[in-house]
C-alpha positions as CSV (number, residue, x, y, z in Angstrom):
1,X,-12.2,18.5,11.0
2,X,-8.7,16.6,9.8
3,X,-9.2,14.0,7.7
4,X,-6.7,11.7,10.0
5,X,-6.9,11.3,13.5
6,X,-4.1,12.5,16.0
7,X,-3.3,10.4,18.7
8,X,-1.3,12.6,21.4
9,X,-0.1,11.1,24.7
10,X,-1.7,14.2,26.6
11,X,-5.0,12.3,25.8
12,X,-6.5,10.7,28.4
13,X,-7.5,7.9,25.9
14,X,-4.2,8.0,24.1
15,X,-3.5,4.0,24.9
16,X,-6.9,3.0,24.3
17,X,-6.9,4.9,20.8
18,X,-3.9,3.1,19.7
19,X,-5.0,-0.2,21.0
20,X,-8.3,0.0,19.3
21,X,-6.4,0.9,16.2
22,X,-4.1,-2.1,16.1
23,X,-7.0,-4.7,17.4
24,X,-8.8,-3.1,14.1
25,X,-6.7,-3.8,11.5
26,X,-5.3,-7.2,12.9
27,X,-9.2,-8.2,13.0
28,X,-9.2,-8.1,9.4
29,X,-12.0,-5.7,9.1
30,X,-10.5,-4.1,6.4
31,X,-10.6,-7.3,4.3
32,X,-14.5,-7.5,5.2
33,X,-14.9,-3.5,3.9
34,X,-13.1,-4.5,0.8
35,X,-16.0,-5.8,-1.1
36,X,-19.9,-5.7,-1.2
37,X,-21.8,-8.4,-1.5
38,X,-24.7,-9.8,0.7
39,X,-24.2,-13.1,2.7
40,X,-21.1,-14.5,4.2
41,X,-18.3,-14.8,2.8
42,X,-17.1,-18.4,3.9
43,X,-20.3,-19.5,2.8
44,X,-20.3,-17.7,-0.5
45,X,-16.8,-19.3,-1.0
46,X,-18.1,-22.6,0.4
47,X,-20.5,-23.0,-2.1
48,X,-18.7,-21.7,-4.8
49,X,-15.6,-24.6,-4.5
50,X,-18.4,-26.9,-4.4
51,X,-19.8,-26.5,-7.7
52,X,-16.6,-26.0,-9.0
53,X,-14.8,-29.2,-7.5
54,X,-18.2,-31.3,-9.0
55,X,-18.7,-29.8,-12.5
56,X,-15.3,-28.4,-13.3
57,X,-15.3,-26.1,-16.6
58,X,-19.1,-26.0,-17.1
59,X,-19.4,-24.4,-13.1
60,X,-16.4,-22.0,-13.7
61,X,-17.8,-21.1,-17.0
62,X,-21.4,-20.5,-15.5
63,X,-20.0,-19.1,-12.5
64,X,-17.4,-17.0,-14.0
65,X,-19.9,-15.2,-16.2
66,X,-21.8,-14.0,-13.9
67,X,-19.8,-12.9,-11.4
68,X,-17.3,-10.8,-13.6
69,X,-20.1,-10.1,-16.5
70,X,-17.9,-12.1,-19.0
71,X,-19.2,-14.0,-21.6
72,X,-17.2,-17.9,-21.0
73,X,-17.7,-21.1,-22.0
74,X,-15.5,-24.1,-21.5
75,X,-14.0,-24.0,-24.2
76,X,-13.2,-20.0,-23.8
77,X,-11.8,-20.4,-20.3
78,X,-8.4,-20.2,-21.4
79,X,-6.3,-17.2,-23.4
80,X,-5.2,-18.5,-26.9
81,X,-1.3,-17.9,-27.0
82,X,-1.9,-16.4,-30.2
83,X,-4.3,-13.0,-27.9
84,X,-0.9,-13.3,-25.3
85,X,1.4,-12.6,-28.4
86,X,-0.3,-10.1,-29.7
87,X,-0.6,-8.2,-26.9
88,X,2.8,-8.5,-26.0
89,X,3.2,-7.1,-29.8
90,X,1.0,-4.5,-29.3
91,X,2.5,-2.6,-25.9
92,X,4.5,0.4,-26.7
93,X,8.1,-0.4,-26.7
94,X,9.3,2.3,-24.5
95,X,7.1,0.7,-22.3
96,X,8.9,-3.0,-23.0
97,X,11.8,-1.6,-22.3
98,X,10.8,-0.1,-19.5
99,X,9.4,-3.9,-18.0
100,X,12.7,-5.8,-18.9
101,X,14.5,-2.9,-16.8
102,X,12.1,-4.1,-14.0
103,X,12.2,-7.9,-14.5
104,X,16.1,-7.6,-14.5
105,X,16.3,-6.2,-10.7
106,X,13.2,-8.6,-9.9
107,X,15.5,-11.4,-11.2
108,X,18.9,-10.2,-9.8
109,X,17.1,-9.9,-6.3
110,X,15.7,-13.5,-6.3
111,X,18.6,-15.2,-7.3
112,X,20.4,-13.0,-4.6
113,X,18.7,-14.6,-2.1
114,X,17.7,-18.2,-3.4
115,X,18.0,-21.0,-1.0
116,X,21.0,-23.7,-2.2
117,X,21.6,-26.8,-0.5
118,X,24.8,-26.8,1.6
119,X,27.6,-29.4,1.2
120,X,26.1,-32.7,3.7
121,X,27.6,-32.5,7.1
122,X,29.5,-35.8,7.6
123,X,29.8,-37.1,10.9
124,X,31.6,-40.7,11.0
125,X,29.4,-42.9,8.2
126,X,26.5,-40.2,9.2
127,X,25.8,-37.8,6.2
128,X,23.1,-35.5,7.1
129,X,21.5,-32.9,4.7
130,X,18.9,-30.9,3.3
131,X,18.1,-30.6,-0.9
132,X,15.9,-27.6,-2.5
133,X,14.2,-28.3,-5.6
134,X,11.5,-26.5,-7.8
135,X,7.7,-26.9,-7.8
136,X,6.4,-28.1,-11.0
137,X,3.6,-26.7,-11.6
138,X,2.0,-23.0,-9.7
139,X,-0.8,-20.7,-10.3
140,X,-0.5,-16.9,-9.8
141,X,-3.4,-14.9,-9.2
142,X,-3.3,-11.6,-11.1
143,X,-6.1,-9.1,-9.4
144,X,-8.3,-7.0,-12.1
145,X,-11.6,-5.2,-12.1
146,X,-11.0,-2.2,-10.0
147,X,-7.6,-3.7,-8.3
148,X,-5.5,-4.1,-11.0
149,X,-2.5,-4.6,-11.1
150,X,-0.5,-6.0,-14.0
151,X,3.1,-5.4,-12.3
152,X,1.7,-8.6,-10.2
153,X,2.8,-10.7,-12.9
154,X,6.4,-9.6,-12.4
155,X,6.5,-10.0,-8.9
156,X,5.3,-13.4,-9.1
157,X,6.2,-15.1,-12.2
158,X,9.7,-14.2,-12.0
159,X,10.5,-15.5,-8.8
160,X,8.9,-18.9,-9.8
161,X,10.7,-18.3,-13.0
162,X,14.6,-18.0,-10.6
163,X,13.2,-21.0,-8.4
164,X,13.0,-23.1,-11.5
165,X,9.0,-24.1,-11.7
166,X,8.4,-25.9,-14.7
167,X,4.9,-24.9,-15.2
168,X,2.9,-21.6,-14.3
169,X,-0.8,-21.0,-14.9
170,X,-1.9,-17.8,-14.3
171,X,-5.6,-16.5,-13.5
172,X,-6.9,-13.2,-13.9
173,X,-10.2,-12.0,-13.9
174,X,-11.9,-10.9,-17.2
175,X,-14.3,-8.6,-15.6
176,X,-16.1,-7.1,-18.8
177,X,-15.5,-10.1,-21.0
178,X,-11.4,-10.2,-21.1
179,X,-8.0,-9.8,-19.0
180,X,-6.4,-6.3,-19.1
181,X,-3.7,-6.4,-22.4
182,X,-1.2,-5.1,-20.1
183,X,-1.4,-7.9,-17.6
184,X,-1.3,-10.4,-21.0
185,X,1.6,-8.5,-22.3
186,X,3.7,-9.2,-19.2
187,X,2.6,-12.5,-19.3
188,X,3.7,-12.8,-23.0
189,X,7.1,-11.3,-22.4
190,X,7.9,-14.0,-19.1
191,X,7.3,-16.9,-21.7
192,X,3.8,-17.8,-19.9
193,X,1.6,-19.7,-22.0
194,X,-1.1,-20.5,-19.7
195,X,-3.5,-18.2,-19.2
196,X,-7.1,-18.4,-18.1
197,X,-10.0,-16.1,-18.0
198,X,-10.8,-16.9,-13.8
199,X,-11.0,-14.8,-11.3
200,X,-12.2,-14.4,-7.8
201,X,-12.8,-17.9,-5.2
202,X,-13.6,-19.6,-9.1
203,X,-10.2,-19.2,-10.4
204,X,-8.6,-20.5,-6.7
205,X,-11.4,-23.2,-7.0
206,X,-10.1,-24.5,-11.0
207,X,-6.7,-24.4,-10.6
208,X,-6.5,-25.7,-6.8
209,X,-8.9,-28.8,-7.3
210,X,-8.2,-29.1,-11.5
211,X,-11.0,-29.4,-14.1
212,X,-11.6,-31.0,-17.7
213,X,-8.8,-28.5,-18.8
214,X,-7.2,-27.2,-15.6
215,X,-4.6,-29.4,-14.5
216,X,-4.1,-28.6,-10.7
217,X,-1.3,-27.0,-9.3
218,X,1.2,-27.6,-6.4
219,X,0.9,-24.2,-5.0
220,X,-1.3,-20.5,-5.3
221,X,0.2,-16.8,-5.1
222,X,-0.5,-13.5,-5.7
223,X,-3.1,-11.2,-3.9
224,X,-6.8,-10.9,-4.3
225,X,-9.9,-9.4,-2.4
226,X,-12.1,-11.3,0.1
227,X,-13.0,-13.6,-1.9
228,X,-9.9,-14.7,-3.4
229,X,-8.3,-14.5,0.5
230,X,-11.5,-16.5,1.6
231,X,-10.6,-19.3,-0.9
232,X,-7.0,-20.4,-0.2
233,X,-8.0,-20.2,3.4
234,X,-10.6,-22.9,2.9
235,X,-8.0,-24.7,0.4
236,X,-4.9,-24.5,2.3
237,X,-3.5,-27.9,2.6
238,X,-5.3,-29.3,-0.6
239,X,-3.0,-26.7,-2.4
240,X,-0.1,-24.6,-1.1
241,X,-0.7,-20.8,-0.5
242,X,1.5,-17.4,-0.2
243,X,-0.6,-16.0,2.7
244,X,-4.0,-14.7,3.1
245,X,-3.3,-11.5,2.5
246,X,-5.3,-8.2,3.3
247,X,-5.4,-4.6,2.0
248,X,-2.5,-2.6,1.5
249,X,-0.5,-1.2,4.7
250,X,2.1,1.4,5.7
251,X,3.2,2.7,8.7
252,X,6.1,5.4,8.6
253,X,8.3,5.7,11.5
254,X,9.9,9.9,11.0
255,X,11.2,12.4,13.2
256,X,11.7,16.2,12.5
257,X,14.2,15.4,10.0
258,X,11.3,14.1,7.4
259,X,9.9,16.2,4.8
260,X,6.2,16.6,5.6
261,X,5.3,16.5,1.8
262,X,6.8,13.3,1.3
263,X,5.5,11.9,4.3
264,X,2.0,13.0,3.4
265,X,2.9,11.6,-0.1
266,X,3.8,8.0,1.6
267,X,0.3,7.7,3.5
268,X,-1.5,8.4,0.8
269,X,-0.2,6.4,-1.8
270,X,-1.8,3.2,0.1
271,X,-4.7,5.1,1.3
272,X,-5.6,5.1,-2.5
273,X,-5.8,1.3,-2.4
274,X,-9.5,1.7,-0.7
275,X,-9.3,0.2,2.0
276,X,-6.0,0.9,3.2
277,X,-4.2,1.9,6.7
278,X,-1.5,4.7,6.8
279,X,0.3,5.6,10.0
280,X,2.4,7.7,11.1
281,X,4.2,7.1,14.4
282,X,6.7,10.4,15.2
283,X,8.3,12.2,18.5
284,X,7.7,15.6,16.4
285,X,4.4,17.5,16.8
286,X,4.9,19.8,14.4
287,X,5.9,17.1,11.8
288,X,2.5,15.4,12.7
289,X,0.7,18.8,12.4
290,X,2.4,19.5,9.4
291,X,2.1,15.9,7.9
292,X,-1.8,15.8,8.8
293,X,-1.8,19.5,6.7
294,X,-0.4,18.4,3.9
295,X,-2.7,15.0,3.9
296,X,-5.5,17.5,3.1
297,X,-4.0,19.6,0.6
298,X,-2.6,17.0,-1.6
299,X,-6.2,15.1,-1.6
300,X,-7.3,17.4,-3.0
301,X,-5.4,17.0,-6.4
302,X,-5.9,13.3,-6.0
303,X,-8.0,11.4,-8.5
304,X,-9.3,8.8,-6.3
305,X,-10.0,11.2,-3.4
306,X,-13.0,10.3,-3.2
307,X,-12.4,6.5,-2.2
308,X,-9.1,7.2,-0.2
309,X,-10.6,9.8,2.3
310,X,-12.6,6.9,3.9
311,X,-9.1,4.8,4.7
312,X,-7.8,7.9,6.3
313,X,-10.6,8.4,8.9
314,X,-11.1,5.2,9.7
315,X,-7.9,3.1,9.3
316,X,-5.2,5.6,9.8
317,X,-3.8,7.9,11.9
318,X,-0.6,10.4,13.2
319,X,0.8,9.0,16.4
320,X,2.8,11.7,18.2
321,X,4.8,9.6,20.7
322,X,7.5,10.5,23.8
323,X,10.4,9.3,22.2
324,X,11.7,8.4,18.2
325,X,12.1,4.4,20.6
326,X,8.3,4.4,21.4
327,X,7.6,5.2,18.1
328,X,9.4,2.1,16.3
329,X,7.9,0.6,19.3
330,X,4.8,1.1,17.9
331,X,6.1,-0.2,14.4
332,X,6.7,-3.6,15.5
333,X,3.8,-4.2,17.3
334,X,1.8,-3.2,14.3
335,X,3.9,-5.7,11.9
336,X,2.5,-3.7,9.1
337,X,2.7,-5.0,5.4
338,X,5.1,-1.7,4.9
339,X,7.5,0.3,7.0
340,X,9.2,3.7,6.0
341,X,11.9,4.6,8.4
342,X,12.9,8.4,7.6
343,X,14.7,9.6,10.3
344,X,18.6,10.9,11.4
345,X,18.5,7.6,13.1
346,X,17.4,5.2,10.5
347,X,20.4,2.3,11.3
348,X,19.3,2.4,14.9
349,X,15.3,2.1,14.1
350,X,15.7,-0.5,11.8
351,X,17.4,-2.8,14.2
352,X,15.1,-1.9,17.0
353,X,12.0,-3.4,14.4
354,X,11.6,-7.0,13.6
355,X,8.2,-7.2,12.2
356,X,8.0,-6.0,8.7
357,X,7.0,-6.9,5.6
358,X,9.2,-5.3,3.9
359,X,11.2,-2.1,5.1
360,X,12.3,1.1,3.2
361,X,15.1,3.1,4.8
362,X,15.5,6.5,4.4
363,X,14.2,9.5,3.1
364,X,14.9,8.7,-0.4
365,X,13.0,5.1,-0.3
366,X,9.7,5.5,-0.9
367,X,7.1,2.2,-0.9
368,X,6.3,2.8,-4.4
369,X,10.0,1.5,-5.4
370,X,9.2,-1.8,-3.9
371,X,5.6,-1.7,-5.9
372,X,7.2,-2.1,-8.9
373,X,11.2,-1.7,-9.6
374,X,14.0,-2.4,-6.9
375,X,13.7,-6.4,-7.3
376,X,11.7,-7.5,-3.6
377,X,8.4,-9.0,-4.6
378,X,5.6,-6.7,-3.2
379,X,3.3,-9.6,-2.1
380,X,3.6,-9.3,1.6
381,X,2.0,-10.3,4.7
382,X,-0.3,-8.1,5.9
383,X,-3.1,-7.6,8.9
384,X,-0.1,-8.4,11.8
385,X,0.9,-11.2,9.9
386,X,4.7,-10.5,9.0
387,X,4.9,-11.5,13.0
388,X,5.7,-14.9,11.4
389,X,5.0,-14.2,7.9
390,X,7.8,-14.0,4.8
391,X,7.8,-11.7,1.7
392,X,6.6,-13.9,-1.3
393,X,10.3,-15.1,-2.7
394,X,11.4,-17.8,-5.2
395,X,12.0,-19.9,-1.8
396,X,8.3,-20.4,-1.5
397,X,8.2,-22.3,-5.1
398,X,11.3,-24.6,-3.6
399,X,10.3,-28.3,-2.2
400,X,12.6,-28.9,0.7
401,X,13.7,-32.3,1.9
402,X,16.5,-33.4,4.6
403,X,18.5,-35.8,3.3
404,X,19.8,-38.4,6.0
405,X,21.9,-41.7,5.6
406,X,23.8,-43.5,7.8
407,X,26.5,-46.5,7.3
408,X,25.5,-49.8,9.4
409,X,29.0,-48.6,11.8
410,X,27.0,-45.5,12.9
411,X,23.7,-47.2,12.7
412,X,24.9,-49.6,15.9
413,X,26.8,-46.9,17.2
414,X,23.4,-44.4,18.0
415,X,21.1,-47.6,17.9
416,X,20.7,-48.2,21.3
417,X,19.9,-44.4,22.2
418,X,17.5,-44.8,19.5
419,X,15.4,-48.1,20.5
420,X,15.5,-46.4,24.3
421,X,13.7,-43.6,22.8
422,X,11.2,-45.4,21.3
423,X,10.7,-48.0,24.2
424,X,10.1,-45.0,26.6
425,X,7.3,-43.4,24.1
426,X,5.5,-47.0,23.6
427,X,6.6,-47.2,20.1
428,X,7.9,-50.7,20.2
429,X,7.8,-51.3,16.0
430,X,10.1,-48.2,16.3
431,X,12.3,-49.8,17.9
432,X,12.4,-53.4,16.2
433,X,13.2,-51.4,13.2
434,X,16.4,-50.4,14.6
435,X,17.6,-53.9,16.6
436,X,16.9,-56.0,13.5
437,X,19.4,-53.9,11.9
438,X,22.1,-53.6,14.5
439,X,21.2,-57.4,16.3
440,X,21.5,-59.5,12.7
């Protein structure tokens, strides 16, 4: 039997399969298969930020040892700077170079795109704005333990970094007793000197409510499992957040112009991330034979074959659809995390899609670019959410504030609209504020 499911429209259930499919993984129920523990998970979290917000260190020490078999103690909670240089000292410098060829696209990107405030728009004594300035102080979570991923700490320090935070903290789980070298290395080589040994809903806890050594910070990023996603839910207006964000997603949009291979490659390079959904919507049968083939050739060869087949049977599938429309159709319904347009129409499918994450065009633009190298941050909404959901960016570490003042000519000259306003809504204070001004 395939390892991925083949949803044809000959199928009398054809709509229904696809429905399912989508109500699945906007449910979240990959987020729930993402970890093991027994008991609920808001609860868990619940009581967790409780013992945390009430005893500070000593809880995230007790609690932080036993949930990622580390060793802490208040006083060990956070990395020396002295462990952050010498890891930066000991990574291979091949390697080094290889990170500051990543950081520079990272950093080119973000400052491509950061938000500057426009001249004020002046409208007789009325100057009207709006003024963009830096966070002082984030935290970004760096996932370990079986998820890890150091190039996390690129794609979220460095945007903080072009935004112009002042102060970042980042938390990493020392599952085993420390944080991966590599993820302190990259840490070292962005110039952050605040590092602490937290991870999981205790490290959103510490740095979201502060402790005896955690100051707290203005805002959270970075991805994490249930747990972590669990957390900044419950926190989210105590503390800023990126998103709540879900395991890893791709759907490819091809036609018969697509190389099977690499469109086999695509699906399960986020299969791997266990869980993870891989689709692929196409007018082609034979591509969606041939992809579905190739899916069970090359995982065979994989490493972690074991862990991605179960994302491809439940939480994936090839789509064969009427027409290449339907199948971007399909695309932006699903608002997946990633979309890989690899057709002979990709200007045309791109503009037919406006719910993305983050979208690769062409044959030659492969998800894995975005991972780690072109310069997009790769912390994206997932589950449906890019629907009304941003890319992280250095815009989300900018404060924004309109700016409005008016000379006491304009004030009389709009105050009567005003005070009518305010009359008509009750809101009679409202308007006294106003007629003192323009009556005396």
């Amino acid at each position: 039997m395939p390892t991925l499911r083949l949803f044809a429209p000959e199928q009398p259930d054809y709509a229904d399969q696809i429905r399912r499919l989508h109500a699945l993984l906007r449910a979240g129920e990959l987020t729930s298969a993402s970890f093991k523990a027994t008991g609920r998970v808001p609860d868990i979290v619940r009581n967790i930020l409780e013992q945390v917000a009430a005893e500070g260190d000593v809880a995230a020490a007790r609690l932080g040892s036993e949930l990622d078999r580390a060793r802490l103690t208040p006083e060990t909670l956070r990395v020396p700077e002295a462990l952050i240089a010498e890891a930066r000292r000991q990574t291979e410098p091949e390697f080094v170079a290889l990170i500051r060829r990543a950081i520079d696209n990272i950093r080119a990107y973000q400052e491509h795109i950061l938000w500057r405030s426009p001249p004020l728009l002046e409208r007789g004594g009325r100057k009207l704005g709006v003024r963009y300035t830096p966070m002082k102080r984030v935290a970004v979570y760096v996932p370990g333990g079986q998820a890890l991923y150091p190039s996390t700490v690129l794609m979220t320090v460095v945007p903080a970094l072009v935004a112009g935070v002042e102060e970042i903290a980042m938390i990493s789980p020392p599952t085993g007793g420390e944080i991966h070298p590599l993820a302190l290395a990259l840490a070292g080589e962005l110039g952050v000197r605040e590092v602490y040994r937290l991870g999981g809903a205790v490290g959103i806890a510490a740095v979201a409510f502060g402790t005896q050594s955690i100051r707290p910070v203005d805002k959270i990023v970075g991805p994490g499992n249930a747990f972590v996603a669990e957390a900044k839910r419950q926190l989210y207006g105590r503390v800023g957040i990126d998103s709540i964000a879900g395991p890893s997603e791709v759907f490819v949009v091809a036609d018969d112009s697509a190389n099977p291979k690499w469109v086999a490659a695509d699906l399960l390079a986020q299969a791997e991330h266990n869980p993870g959904s891989a689709i692929l919507a196409t007018p082609s049968r034979t591509l969606a034979e041939r992809v579905s083939a190739e899916v069970e050739e090359q995982l065979k060869d994989l490493s972690r074959a074991e862990v991605t087949r179960p994302s491809l049977e439940r939480y994936s599938a090839v789509i064969v659809t009427d027409t290449l429309e339907q199948a971007c159709r399909y695309a932006d319904e699903f608002a997946p995390e990633h979309l890989q347009i690899e057709t002979r129409e990709d200007d045309k499918c791109d503009a037919r899609i406006g719910s993305a994450g983050a979208i690769f065009i062409g044959h030659h633009s492969p998800v894995p670019l975005g991972d780690y190298f072109a310069g997009p941050s790769h912390v994206l909404p997932t589950g449906g959410n890019a629907r009304f959901s941003p890319p992280l960016s250095a815009n989300d570490f900018l404060r924004v504030s309109s700016l409005i003042q008016y000379s006491g000519e304009a004030l009389a000259q709009d105050g009567d609209d005003i005070i009518q306003f305010a009359e008509r809504e009750g809101l009679t204070a409202h308007a006294q504020a106003i007629r003192t001004r323009i009556k005396s």
